[in-house]
Legacy VTK file of the C-alpha trace (Angstrom):
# vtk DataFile Version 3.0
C-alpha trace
ASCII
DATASET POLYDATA
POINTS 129 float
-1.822 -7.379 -21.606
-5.204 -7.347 -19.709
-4.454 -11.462 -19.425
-1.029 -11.171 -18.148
-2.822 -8.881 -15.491
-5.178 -10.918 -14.427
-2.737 -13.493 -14.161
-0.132 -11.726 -12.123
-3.236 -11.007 -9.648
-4.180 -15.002 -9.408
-0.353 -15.095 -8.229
0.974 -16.731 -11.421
4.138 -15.638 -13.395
2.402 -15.319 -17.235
6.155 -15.513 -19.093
6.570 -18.186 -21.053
9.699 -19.698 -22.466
9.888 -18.022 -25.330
10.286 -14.956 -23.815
12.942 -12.804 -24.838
14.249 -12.837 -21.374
15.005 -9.134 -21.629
12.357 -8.491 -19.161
13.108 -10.339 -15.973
12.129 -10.183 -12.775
15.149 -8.195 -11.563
15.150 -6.136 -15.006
11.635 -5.404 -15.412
10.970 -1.728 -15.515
9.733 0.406 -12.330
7.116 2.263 -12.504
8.319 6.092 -12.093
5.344 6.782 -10.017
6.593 4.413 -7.506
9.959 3.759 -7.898
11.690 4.537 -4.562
8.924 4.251 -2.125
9.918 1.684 0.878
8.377 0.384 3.759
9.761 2.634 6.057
8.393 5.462 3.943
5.152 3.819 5.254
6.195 3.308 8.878
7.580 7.149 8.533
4.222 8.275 7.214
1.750 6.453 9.885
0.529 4.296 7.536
1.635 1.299 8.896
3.664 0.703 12.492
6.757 -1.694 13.041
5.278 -5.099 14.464
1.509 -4.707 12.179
0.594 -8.231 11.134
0.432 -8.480 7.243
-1.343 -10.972 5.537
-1.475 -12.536 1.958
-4.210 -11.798 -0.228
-3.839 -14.450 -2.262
-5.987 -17.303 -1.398
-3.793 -20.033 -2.758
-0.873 -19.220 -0.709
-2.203 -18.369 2.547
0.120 -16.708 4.897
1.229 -14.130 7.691
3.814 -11.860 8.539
4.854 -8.637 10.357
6.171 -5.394 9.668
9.943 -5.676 10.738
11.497 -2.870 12.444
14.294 -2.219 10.146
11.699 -2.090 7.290
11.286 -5.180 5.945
8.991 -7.832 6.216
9.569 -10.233 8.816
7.905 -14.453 8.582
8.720 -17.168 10.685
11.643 -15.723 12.507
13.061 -14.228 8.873
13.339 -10.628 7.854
12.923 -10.052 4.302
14.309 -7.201 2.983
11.369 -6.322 0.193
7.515 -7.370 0.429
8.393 -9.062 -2.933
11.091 -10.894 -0.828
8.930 -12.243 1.572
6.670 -13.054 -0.476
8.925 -15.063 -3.084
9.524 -16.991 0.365
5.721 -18.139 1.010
5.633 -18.805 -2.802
8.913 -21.525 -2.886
10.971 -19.083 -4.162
8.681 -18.134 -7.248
8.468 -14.873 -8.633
5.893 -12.373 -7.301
4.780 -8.562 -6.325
4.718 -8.231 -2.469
3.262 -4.969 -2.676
-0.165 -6.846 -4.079
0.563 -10.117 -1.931
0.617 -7.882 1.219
-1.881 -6.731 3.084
-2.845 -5.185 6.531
-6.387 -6.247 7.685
-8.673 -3.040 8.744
-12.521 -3.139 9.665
-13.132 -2.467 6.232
-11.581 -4.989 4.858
-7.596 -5.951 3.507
-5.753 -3.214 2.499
-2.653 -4.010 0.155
0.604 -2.330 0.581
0.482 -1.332 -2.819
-2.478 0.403 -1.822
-1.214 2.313 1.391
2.434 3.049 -1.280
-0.225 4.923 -3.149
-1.808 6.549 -0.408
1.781 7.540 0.870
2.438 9.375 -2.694
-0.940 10.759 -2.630
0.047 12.543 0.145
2.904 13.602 -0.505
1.488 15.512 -3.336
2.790 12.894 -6.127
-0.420 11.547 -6.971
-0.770 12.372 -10.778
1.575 9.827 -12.602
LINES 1 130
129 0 1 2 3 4 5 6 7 8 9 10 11 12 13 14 15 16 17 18 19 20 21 22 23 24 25 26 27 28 29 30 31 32 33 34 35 36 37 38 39 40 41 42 43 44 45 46 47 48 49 50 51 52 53 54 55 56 57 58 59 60 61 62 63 64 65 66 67 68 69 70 71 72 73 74 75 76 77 78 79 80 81 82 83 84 85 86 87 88 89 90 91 92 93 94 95 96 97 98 99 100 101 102 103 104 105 106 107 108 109 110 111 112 113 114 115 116 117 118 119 120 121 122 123 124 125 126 127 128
């Protein structure tokens, strides 16, 4: 588990084919803790604003986009629905989490949208999982 981690955070998809293929990437599990949470949730909150420039984190598939106004994510002229989608996009159409590809860049640093989700549900008093 701690390997498939660490490879989902380098960007790369760690199923192999002789997965089950019970867990795909449309089947796999939310977490309860986030399930539900959107970008406008964020936008709603203050946490981020319609038009903030997002960029990737991961250093292999460098890349920038913009908060869309309906919610989404939105990269050379295309709105995305998802981060994820978005992000699928930069990465030819492969598998990944947008929430940990995204991020907004503040003085201190790049902070992920799967960051600012849990910030969101921190506030909101959901913060023990």
């Amino acid at each position: 588990l701690p390997v498939s981690r660490v490879l989902r955070l380098l960007g790369y998809d760690p199923a192999t084919a002789d997965d089950s293929g019970l867990i795909t990437t449309t089947t796999r599990p939310r977490t309860s803790r986030f399930n539900g949470i959107t970008v406008t949730d964020l936008i709603g909150a203050g946490l981020l604003a319609t038009g903030m420039r997002l960029v990737s984190v991961n250093a292999a598939w460098p890349a920038s986009a913009a908060v869309g106004a309906a919610g989404g994510i939105e990269m050379d002229g295309k709105a995305y629905p998802t981060p994820s989608g978005a992000a699928s996009a930069v990465k030819n159409g492969a598998p990944v989490n947008g929430w940990d590809f995204w991020a907004v860049e503040e003085p201190s640093g790049k902070t992920t949208l799967a960051t600012l989700r849990a910030r969101y549900l921190d506030a909101q008093g959901g913060g023990s999982a």
